[in-house]
C-alpha positions, 0 to 999 in steps of 0.5 A, a space after each residue: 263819901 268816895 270820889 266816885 259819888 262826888 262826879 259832876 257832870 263835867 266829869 262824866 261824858 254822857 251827862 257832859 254831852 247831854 248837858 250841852 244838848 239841852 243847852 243848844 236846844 234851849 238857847 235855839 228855842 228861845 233865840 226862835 221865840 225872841 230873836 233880840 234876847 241874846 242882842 242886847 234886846 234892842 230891836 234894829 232899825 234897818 241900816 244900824 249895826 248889831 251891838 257888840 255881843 260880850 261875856 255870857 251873852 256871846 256862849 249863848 249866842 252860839 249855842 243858839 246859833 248851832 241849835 239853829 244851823 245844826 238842828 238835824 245833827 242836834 236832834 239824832 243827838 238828843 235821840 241818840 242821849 235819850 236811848 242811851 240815858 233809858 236803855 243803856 246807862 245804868 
């Protein structure tokens, strides 16, 4: 076994980008189908604060939050990933 074989995606800069595409989108689709998962799961009466958001909860909070604010830019990256994983990458 070389190194070469052993690179993770944290290591190899286009599965690194797609990586993080797919992890935008998903944490935008699901924050679309079920706005209260990343808040703690709690549905907020009018007038109450939001919950502190804390650990894992507060990354996926803003992947969520680029997927949604970004979505334009998002998807001509993923467009740009898909061409380059089928056409280009080897």
């Amino acid at each position: 076994i070389t190194l070469t074989t052993l690179m993770t995606a944290i290591f190899d800069l286009s599965s690194l980008v797609t990586v993080l595409l797919l992890l935008v989108c998903t944490c935008a689709y699901i924050r679309e189908i079920r706005p209260t998962t990343f808040d703690g799961g709690k549905v907020l009466q009018p007038g109450q604060q939001l919950l502190p958001r804390e650990g894992i909860w507060v990354f996926l909070w803003r992947l969520s939050r680029i997927g949604e604010r970004m979505s334009p830019y998002i998807s001509l990256g993923c467009s740009l990933m898909v061409i380059h994983i089928l056409f280009l990458k080897g």
